[in-house]
Biopython code that builds the backbone (N, CA, C, O; Angstrom):
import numpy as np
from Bio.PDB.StructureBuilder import StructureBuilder

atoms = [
    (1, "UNK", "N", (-1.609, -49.964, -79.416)),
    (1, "UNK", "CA", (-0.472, -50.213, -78.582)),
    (1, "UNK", "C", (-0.678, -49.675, -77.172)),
    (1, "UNK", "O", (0.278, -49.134, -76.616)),
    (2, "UNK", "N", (-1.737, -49.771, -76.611)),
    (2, "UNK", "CA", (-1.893, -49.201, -75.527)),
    (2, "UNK", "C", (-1.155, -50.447, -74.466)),
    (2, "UNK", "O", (-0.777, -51.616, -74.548)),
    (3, "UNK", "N", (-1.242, -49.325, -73.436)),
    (3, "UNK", "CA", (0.254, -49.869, -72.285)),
    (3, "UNK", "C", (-0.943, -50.950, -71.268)),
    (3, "UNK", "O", (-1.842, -50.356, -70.673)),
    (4, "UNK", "N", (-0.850, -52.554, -71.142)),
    (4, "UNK", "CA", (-1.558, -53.428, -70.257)),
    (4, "UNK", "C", (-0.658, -53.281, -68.635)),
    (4, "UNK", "O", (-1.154, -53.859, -67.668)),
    (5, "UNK", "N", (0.325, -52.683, -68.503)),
    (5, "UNK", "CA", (1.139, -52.651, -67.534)),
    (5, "UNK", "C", (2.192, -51.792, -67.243)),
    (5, "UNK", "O", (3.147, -51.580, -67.991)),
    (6, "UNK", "N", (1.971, -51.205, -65.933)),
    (6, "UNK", "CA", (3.440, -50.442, -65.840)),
    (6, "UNK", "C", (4.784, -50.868, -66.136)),
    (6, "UNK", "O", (5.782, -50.159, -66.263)),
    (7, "UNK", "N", (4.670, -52.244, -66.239)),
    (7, "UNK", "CA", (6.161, -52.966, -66.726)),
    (7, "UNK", "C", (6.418, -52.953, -68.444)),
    (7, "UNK", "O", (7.446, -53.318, -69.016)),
    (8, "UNK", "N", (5.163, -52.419, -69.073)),
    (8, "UNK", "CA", (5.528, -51.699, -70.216)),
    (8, "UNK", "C", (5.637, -51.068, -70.833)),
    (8, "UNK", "O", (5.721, -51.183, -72.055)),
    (9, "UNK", "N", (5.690, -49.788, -69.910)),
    (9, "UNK", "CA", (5.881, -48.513, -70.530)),
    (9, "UNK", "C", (6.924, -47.899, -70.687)),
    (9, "UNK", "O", (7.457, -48.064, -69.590)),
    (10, "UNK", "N", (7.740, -47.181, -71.395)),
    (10, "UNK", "CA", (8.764, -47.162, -71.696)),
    (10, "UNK", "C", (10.198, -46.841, -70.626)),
    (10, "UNK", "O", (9.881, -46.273, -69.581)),
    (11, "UNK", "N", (11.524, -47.109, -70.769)),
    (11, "UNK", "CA", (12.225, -47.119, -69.785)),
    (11, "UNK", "C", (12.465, -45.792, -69.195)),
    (11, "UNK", "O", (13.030, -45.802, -68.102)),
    (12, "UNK", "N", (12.175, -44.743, -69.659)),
    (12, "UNK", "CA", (12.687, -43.314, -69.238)),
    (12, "UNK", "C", (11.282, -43.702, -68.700)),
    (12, "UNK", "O", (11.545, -44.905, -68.707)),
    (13, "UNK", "N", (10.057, -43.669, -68.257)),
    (13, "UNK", "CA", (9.218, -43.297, -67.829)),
    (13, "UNK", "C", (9.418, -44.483, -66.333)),
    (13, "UNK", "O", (9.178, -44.110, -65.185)),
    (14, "UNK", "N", (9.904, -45.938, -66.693)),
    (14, "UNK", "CA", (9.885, -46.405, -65.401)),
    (14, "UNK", "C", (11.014, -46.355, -64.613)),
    (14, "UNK", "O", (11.128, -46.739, -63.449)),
    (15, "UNK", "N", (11.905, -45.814, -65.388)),
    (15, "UNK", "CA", (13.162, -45.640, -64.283)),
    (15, "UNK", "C", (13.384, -43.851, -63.466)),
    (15, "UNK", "O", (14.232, -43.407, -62.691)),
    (16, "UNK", "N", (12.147, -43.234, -64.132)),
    (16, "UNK", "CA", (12.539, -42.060, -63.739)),
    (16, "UNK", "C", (11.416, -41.300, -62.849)),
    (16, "UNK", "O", (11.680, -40.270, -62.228)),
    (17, "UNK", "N", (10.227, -41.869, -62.848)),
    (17, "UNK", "CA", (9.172, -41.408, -62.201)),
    (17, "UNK", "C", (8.711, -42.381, -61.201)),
    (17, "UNK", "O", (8.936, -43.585, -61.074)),
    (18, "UNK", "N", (7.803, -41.303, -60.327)),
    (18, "UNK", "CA", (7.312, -42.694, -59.262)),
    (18, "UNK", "C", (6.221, -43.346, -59.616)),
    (18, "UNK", "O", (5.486, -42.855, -60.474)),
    (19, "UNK", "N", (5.962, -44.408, -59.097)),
    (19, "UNK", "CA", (5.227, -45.164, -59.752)),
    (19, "UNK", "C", (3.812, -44.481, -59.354)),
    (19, "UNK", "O", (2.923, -45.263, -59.690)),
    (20, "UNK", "N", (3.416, -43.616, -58.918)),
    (20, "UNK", "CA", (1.690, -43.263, -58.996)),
    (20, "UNK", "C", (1.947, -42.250, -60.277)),
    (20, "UNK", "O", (1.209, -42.396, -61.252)),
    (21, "UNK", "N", (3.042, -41.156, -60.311)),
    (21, "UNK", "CA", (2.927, -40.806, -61.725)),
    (21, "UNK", "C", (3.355, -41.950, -63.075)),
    (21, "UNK", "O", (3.123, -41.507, -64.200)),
    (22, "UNK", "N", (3.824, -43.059, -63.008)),
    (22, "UNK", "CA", (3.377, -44.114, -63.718)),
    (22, "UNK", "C", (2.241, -44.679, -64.334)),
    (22, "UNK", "O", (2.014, -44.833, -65.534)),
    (23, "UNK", "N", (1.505, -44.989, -63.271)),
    (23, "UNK", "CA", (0.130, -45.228, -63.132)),
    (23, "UNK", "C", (-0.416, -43.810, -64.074)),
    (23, "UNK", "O", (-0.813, -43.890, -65.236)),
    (24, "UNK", "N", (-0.347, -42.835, -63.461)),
    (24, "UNK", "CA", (-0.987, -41.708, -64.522)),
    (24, "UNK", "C", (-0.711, -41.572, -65.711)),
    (24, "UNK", "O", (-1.589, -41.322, -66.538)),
    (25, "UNK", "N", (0.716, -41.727, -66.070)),
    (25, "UNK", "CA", (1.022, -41.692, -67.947)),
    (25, "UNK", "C", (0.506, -42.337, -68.381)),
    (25, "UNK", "O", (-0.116, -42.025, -69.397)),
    (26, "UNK", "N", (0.432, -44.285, -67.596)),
    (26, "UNK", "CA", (-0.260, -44.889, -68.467)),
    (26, "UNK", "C", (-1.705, -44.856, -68.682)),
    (26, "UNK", "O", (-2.162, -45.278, -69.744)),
    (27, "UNK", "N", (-2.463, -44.389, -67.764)),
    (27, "UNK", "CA", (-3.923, -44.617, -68.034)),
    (27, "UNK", "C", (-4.298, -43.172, -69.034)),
    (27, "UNK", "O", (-5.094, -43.262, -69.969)),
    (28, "UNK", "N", (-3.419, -41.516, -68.585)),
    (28, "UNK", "CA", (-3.244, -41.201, -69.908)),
    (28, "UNK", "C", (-3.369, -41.493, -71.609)),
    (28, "UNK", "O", (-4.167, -41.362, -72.536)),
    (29, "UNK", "N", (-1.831, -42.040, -71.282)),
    (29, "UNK", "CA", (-1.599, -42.565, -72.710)),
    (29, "UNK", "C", (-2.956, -43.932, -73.807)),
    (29, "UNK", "O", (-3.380, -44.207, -74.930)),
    (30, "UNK", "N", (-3.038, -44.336, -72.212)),
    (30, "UNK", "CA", (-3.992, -45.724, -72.940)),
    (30, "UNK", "C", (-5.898, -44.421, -73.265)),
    (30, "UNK", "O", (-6.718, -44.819, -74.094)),
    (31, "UNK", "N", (-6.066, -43.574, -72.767)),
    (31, "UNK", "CA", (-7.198, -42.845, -72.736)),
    (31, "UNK", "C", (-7.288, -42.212, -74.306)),
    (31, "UNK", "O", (-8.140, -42.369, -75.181)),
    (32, "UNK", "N", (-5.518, -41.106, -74.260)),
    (32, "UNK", "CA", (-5.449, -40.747, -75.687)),
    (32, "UNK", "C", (-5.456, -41.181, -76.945)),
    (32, "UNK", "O", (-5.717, -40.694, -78.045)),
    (33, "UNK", "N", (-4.982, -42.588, -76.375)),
    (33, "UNK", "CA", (-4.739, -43.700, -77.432)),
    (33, "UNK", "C", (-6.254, -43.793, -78.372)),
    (33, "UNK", "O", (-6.308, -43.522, -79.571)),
    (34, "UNK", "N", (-6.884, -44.029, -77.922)),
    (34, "UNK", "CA", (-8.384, -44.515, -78.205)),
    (34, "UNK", "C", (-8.872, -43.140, -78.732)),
    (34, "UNK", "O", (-9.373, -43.007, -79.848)),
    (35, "UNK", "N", (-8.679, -42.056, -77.789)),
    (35, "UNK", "CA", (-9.248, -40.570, -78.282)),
    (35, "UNK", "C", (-9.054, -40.204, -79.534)),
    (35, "UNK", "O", (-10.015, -39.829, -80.205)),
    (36, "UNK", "N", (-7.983, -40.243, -79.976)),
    (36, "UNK", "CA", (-7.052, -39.407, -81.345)),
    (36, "UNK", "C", (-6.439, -40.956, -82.029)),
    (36, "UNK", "O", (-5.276, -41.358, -82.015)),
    (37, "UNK", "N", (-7.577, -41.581, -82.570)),
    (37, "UNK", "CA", (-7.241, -42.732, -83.238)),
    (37, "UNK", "C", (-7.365, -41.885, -84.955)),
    (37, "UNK", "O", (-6.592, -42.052, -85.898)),
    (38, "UNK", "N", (-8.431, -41.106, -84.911)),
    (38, "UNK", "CA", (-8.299, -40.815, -86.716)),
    (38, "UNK", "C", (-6.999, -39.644, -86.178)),
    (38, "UNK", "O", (-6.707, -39.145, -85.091)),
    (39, "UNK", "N", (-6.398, -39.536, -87.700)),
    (39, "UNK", "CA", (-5.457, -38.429, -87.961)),
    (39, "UNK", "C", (-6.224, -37.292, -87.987)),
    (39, "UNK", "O", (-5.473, -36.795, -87.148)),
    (40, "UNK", "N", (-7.217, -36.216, -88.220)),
    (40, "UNK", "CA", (-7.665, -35.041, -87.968)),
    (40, "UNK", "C", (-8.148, -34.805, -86.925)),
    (40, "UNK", "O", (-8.785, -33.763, -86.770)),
    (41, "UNK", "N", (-7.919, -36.045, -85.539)),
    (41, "UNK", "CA", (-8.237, -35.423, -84.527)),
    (41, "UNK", "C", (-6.856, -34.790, -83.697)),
    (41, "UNK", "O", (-6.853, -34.187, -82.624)),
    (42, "UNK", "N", (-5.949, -35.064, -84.383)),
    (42, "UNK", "CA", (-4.851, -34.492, -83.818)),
    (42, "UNK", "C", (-4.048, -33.465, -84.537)),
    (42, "UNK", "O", (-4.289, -33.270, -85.728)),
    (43, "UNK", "N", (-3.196, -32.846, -83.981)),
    (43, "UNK", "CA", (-2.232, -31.689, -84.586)),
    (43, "UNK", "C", (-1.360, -31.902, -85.036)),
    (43, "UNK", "O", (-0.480, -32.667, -84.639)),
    (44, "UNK", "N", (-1.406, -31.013, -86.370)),
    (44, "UNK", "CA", (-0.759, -31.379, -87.361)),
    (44, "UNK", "C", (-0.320, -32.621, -87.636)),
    (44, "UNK", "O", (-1.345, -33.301, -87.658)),
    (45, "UNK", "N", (0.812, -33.473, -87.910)),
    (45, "UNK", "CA", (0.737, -34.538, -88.626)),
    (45, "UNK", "C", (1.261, -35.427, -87.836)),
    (45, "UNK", "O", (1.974, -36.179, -88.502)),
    (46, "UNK", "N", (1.246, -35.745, -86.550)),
    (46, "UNK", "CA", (1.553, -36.404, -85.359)),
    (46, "UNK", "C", (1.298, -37.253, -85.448)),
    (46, "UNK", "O", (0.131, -37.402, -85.810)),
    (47, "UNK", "N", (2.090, -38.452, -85.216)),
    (47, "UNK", "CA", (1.687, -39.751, -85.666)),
    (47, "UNK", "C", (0.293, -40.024, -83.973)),
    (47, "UNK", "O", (0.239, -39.197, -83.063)),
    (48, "UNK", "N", (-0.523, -41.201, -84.009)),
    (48, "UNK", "CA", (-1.453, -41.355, -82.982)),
    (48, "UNK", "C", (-0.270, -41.494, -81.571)),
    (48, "UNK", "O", (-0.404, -40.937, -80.482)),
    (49, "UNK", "N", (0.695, -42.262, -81.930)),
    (49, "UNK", "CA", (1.808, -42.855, -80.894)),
    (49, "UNK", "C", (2.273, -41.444, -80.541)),
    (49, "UNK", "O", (1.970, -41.111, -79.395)),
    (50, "UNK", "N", (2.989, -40.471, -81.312)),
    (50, "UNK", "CA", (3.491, -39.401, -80.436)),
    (50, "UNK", "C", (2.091, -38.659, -79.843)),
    (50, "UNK", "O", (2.244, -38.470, -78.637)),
    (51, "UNK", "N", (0.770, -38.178, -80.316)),
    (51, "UNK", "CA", (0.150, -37.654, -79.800)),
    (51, "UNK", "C", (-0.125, -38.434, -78.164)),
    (51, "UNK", "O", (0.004, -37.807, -77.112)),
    (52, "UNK", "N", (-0.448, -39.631, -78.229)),
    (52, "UNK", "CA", (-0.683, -40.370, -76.796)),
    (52, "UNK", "C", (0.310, -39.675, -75.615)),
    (52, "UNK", "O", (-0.023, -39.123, -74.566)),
    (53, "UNK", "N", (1.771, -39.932, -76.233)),
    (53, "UNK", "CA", (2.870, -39.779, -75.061)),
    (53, "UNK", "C", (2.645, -38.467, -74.856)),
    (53, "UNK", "O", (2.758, -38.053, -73.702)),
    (54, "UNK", "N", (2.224, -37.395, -76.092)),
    (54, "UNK", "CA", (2.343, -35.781, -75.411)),
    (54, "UNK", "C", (1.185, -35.769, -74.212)),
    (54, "UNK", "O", (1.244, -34.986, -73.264)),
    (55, "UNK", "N", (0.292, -36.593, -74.363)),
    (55, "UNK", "CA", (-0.802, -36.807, -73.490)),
    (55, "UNK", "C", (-0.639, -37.034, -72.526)),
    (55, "UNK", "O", (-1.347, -36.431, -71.720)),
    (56, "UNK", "N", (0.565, -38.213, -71.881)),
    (56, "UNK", "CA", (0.278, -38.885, -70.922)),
    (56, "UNK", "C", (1.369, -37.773, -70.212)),
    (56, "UNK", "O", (1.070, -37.417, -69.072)),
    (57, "UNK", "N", (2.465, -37.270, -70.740)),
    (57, "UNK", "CA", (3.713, -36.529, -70.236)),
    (57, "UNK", "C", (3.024, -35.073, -69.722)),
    (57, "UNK", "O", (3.605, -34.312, -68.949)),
    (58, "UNK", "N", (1.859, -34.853, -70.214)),
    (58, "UNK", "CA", (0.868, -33.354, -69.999)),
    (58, "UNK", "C", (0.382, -33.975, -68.575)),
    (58, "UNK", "O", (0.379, -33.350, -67.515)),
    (59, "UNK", "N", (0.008, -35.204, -68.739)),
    (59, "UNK", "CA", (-0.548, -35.464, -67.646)),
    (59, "UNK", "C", (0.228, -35.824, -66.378)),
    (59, "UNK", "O", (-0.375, -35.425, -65.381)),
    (60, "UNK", "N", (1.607, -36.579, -66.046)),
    (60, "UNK", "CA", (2.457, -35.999, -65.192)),
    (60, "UNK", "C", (3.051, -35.229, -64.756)),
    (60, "UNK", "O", (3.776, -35.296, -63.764)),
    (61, "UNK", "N", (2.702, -33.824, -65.857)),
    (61, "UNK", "CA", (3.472, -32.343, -65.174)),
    (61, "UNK", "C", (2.541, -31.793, -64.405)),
    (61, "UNK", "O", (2.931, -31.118, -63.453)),
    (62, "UNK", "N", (1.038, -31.961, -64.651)),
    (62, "UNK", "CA", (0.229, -31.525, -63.615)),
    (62, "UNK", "C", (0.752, -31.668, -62.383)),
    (62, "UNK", "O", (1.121, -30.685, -61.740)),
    (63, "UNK", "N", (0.846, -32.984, -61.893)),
    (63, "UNK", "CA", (1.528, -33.158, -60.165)),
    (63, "UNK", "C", (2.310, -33.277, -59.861)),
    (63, "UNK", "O", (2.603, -33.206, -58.668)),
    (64, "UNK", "N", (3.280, -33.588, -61.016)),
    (64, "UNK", "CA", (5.039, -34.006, -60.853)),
    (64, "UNK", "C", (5.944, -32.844, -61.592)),
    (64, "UNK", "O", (5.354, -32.029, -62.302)),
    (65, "UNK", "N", (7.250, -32.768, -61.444)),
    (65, "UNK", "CA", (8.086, -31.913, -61.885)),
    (65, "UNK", "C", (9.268, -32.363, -62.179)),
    (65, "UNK", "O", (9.571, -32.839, -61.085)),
    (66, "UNK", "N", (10.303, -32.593, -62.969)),
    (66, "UNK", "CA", (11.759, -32.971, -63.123)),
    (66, "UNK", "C", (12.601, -32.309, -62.283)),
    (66, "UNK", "O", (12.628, -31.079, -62.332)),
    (67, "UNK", "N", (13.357, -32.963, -61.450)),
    (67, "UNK", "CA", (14.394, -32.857, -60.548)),
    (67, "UNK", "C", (15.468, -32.041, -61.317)),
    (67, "UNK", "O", (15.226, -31.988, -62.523)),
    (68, "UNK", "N", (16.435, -31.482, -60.980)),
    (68, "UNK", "CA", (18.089, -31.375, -61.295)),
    (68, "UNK", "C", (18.706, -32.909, -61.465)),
    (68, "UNK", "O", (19.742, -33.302, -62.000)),
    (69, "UNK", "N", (17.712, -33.557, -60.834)),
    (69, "UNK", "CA", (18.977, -35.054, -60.582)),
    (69, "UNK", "C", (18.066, -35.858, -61.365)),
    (69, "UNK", "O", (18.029, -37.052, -61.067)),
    (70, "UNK", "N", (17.105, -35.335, -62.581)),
    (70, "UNK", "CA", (16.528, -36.322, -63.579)),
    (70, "UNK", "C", (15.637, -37.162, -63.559)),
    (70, "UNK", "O", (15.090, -37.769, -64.480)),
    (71, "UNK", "N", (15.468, -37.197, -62.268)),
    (71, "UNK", "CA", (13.816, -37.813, -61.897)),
    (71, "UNK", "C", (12.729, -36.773, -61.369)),
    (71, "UNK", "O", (12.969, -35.594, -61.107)),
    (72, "UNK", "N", (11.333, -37.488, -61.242)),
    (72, "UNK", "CA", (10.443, -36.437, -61.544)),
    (72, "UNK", "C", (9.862, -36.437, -60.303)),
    (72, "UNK", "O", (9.688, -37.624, -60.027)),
    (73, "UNK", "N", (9.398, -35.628, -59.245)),
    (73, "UNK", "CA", (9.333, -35.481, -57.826)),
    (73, "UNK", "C", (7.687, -34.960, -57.714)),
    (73, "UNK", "O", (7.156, -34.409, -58.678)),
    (74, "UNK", "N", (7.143, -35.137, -56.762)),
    (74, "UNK", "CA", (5.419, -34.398, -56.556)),
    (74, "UNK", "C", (5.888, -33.116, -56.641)),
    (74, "UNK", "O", (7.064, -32.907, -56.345)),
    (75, "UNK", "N", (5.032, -32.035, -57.063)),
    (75, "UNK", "CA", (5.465, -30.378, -57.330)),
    (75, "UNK", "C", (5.041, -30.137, -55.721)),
    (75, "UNK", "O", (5.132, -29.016, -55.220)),
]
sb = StructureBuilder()
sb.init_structure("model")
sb.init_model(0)
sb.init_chain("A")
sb.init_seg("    ")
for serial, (resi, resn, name, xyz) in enumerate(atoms, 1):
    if name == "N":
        sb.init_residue(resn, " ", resi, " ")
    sb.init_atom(name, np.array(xyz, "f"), 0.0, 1.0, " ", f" {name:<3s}", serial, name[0])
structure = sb.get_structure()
């Protein structure tokens, strides 16, 4: 299920971030996707789908941060 487009990644991610941290969840998510395809490469019993998103969401806190007002801003 990896993401072919920013127009499909999920709605909290496109209504709330800017689109270069967009661009980063998804190439994230589509990276982890492929990484942690068997189940013992991931923790504890995480399905592959939640491990991806913890991936791609690790990877927008690096440069981005959540607002007070719910969107996510460059740190």
């Amino acid at each position: 299920m990896p993401y072919h487009s920013i127009a499909e990644l999920p709605d909290n991610v496109r209504d709330h971030v800017p689109r270069h941290a967009q661009e980063i969840y998804k190439e994230a998510f589509n990276s982890a996707w492929e990484q942690y395809d068997k189940p013992d490469e991931r923790r504890g019993d995480a399905s592959r789908e939640e491990t991806a998103h913890k991936v791609a969401w690790s990877a927008v806190k690096d440069k981005y941060e959540k607002g007070d007002d719910g969107n996510w801003h460059t740190k």
